[in-house]
C-alpha positions as CSV (number, residue, x, y, z in Angstrom):
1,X,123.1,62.1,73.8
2,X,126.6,63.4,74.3
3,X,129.7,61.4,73.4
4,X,131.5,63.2,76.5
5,X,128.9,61.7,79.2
6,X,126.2,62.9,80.9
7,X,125.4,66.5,81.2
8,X,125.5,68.3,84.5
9,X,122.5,69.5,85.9
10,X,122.6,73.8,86.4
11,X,121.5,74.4,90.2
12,X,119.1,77.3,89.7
13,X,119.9,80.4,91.6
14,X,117.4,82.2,93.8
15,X,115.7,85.5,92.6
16,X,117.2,88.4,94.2
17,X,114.2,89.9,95.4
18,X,112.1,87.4,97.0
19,X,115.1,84.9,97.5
20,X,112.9,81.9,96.5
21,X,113.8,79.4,93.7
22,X,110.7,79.1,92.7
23,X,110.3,82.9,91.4
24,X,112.9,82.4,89.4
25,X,111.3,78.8,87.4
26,X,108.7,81.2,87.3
27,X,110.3,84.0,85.6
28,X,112.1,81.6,83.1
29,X,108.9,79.9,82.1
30,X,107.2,83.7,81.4
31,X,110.5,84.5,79.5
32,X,109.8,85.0,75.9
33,X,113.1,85.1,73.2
34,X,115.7,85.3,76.1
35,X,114.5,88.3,77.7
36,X,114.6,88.1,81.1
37,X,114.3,91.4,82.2
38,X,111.0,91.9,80.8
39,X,109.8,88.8,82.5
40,X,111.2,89.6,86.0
41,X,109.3,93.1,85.6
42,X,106.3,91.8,84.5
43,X,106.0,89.2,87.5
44,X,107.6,91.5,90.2
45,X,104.5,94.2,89.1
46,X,102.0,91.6,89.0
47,X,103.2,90.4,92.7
48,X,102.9,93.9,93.9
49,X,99.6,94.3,91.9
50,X,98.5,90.9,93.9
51,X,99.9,92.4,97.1
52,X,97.7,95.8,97.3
């Protein structure tokens, strides 16, 4: 608990392929040690994968 007050809440920002907000709680929860880019290239090829 802060002595400062509450802590804001971070708005989560849209993925910018698919624009959806849930993609991107997605990515963050296959994100391993911080790296996002990995995650965001393994769940864009597994949606394309999913797509053909």
């Amino acid at each position: 608990m802060p002595r400062k007050g509450p802590v804001p809440k971070r708005d989560v920002l849209p993925d910018p392929v698919y624009h959806s907000k849930t993609v991107t709680k997605f990515i963050n929860k296959v994100m391993l040690s911080g790296k996002k880019s990995v995650a965001e290239r393994v769940v864009y090829d597994a949606f394309e994968t999913i797509r053909e």
